[in-house]
N, C-alpha and C positions, 0 to 999 in steps of 0.2 A: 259518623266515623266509627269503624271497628274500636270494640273500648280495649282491646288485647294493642292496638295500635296508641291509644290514648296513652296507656299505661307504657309502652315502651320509651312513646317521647317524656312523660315525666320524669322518669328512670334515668334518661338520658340527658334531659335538661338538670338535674339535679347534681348527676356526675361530672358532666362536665363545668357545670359551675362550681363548685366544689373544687373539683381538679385546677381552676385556676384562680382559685383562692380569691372568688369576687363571693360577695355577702349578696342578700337576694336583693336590697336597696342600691348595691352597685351596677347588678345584671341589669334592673329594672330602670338607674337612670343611663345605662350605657346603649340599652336599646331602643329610648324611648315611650315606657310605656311608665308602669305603677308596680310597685313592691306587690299589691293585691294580685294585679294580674298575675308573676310571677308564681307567688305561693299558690294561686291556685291551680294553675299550669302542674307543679309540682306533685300536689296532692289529686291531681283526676278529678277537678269539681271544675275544669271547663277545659275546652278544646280550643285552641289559639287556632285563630284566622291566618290565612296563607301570607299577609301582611307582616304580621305580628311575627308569627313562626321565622320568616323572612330576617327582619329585625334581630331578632334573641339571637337566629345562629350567628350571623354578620356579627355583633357583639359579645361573640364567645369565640371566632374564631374559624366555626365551621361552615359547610356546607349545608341547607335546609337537610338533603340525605343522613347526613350525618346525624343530626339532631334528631332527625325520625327513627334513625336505626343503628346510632352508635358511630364511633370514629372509627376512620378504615384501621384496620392493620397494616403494618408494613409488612411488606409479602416476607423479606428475612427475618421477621420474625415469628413468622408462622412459621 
């Protein structure tokens, strides 16, 4: 995987976790996985499986696109 791609979904996992005020122990038992996974998702030290990726967004809220490349805009607000 592109690591410019890698680095967008961490950026994006971190914000919008963040944004909804879950801890990285909250994201990680709401998706199923491990606090580890998460942080390291975060930090660029691994690439989540389409599974996995699957899971975090469903637990944040969003769409897999989303998580990969941010949350849409509302077009009135563009």
């Amino acid at each position: 995987m592109n690591l410019q791609i890698i680095a967008e979904i961490a950026k994006n996992l971190k914000e919008l976790r963040t944004k909804r005020g879950l801890s990285i122990a909250e994201l990680a038992e709401k998706a199923g996985t491990t606090k580890q996974t998460i942080s390291y998702l975060e930090n660029c030290e691994r690439t989540p499986s389409f599974e996995t990726g699957l899971k975090i967004a469903q637990a944040l809220g969003v769409t897999a696109e989303e998580l990969a490349y941010g949350e849409k805009k509302n077009e009135e607000n563009e």
